[in-house]
N, C-alpha and C positions, 0 to 999 in steps of 0.2 A: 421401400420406406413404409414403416408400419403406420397403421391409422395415430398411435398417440405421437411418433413424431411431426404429423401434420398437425396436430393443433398444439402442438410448443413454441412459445414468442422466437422469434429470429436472437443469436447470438449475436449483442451487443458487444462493442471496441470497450464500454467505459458505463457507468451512469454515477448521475450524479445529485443530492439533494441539499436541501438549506436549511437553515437554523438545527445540524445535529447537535450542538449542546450551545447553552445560554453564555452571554458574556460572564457570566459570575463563574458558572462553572469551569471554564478556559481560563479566567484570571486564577483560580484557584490552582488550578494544575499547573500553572506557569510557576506561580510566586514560592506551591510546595515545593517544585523542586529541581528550578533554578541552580541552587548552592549547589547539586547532586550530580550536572552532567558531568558526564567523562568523552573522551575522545570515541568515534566511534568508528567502528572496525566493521572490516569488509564482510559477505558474507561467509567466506572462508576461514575466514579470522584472520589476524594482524591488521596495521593498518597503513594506509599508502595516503597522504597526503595531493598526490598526484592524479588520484581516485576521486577522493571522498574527502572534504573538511565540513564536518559538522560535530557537534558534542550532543550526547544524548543519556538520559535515562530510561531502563526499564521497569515499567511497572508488570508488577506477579500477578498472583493470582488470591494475595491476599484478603479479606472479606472487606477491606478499606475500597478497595476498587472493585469489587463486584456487580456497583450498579453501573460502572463503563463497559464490563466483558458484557454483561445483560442489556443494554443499548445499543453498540458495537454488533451483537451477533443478531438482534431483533431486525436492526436498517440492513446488516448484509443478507439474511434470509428473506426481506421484500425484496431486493434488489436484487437478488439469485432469482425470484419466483415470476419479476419482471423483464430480466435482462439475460441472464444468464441460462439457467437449468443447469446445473451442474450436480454431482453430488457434493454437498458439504455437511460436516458436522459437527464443527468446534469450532471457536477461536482460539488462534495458538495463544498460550501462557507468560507471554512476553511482550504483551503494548509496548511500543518506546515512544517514547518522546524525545523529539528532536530540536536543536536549536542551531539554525544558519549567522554567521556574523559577517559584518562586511570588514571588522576588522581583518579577516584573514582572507575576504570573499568566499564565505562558507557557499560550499558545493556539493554535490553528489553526479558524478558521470553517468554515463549510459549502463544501465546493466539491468538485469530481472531478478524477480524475488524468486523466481524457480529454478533450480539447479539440484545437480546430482544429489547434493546434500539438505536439500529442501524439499524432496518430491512428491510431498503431500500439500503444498499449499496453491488450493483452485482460485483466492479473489485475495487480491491486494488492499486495502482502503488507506485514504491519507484524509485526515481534517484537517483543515486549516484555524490555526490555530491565532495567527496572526490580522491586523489590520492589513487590508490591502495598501493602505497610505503610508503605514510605516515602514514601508522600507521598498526600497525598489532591486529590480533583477529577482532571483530566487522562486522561478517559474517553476511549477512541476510541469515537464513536457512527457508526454508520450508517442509513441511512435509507431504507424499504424501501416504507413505507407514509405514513401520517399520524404516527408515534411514532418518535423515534428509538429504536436498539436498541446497549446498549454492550455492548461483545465484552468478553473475557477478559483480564483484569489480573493472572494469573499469570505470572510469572519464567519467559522462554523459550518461550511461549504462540507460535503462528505459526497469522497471521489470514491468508486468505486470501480479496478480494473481485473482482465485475466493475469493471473501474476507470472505468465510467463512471456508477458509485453513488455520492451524497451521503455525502459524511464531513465527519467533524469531533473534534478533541481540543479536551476543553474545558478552562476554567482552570484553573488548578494555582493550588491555594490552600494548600498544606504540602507542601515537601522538591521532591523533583527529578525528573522523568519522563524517561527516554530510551526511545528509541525503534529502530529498524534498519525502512527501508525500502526497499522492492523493487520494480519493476516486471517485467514479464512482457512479451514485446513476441510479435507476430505478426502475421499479414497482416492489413489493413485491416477493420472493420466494415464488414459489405458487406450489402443484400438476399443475399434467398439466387434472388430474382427479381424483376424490378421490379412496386412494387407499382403496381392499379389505377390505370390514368389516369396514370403517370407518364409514359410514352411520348408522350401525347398534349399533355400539360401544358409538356412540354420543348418541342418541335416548335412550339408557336403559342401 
C-alpha cells in the first residue's frame, strides 16, 4: 500500500447533508414542472410497471438550470473529498425529477444506477424533495448487507451513494413523494491491477 493511500478517508456506504436547496427553490421545481412528468422507464429503456411506477421529468443542461448542475456537482465533490475518493468529473446532463403517488403506490424496486450501459457513473445523489409528513411509505432504502437501510426523509436532505449499490423507493401508500436525482460521472471502474490469474484466464 502506497503512503498516499494511507492517508485517504475510509470508503464510505453513503453520506449525507441538509438544507441542499431552500423550500422556495424545491417549490419552484415542483410547481415548474409538475404538468411535464411522463411515465418513467427503466434503465434499459421501456417500461415495466412491475419495476418501477413513478413519473418523471428531465432537466438538460440548459443555462435555466445551470445554477442546480453547479450546486449538485460542488456537494458531490465535498462529499467525493470526505467520503469517497473516487475519480469523478462531471455531472451527467440529465437531472430528473421524480414524482411517487399512492394513487398507483408509486414505486421503484431494487436495482443500480451502474450497468453495462452506464459505466461511467461513480456516485448516485437523491434530494429529497418532499415533506417527510406528507406522505407516508416511499423510503429510499439501500442495501449494504443482509437489511436494507432507509436514508433521510427530511425536506432538502442530500443522499449521497456508490451507484453500483442496491436501491430501492418503496410504495407510497399516502400523498406524494418527489424526488431530484443526480449522477456523478468519472472514469471507468477499473482494477487498480489485474486481479490473480486474470492474465492467464484471458490468454487460454
Amino acid at each position: 500500500m502506497s503512503a498516499q493511500e494511507n492517508t485517504l478517508p475510509p470508503f464510505e456506504t453513503r453520506a449525507t447533508a441538509s438544507g441542499f436547496l431552500t423550500d422556495a427553490e424545491m417549490d419552484r421545481l415542483i410547481e415548474e414542472h409538475a404538468s411535464i412528468v411522463k411515465e418513467g422507464q427503466l434503465g434499459g429503456g421501456g417500461a415495466d410497471q412491475r419495476v418501477r411506477r413513478s413519473r418523471v421529468a428531465f432537466l438538460g443542461t440548459e443555462p435555466r438550470y445551470r445554477w442546480l448542475y453547479e450546486r449538485v456537482w460542488a456537494a458531490a465533490q465535498e462529499c467525493n473529498r470526505l467520503f469517497f475518493n473516487v475519480d469523478i468529473s462531471a455531472v451527467e446532463g440529465n437531472l430528473q425529477l421524480a414524482r411517487y403517488d399512492s394513487s398507483d403506490q408509486g414505486f421503484y424496486d431494487w436495482h443500480t444506477d451502474f450497468a453495462g450501459f452506464r459505466p461511467l457513473r461513480k456516485i448516485s445523489v437523491s434530494v429529497q424533495l418532499s415533506r417527510a409528513e406528507d406522505y407516508e411509505g416511499g423510503d429510499l432504502e439501500l442495501l449494504f448487507g443482509n437489511r436494507p437501510e432507509p436514508m433521510e426523509r427530511t425536506r432538502g436532505a442530500f443522499i449521497a451513494f456508490p451507484s453500483f449499490v442496491l436501491h430501492r423507493v418503496t410504495p407510497v401508500t399516502r400523498g406524494t413523494r418527489w424526488s431530484l436525482v443526480a449522477w456523478v460521472l468519472g472514469n471507468r471502474w477499473r482494477w487498480r491491477s489485474d486481479p490473480p490469474g486474470y492474465r492467464d484466464q484471458r490468454a487460454g
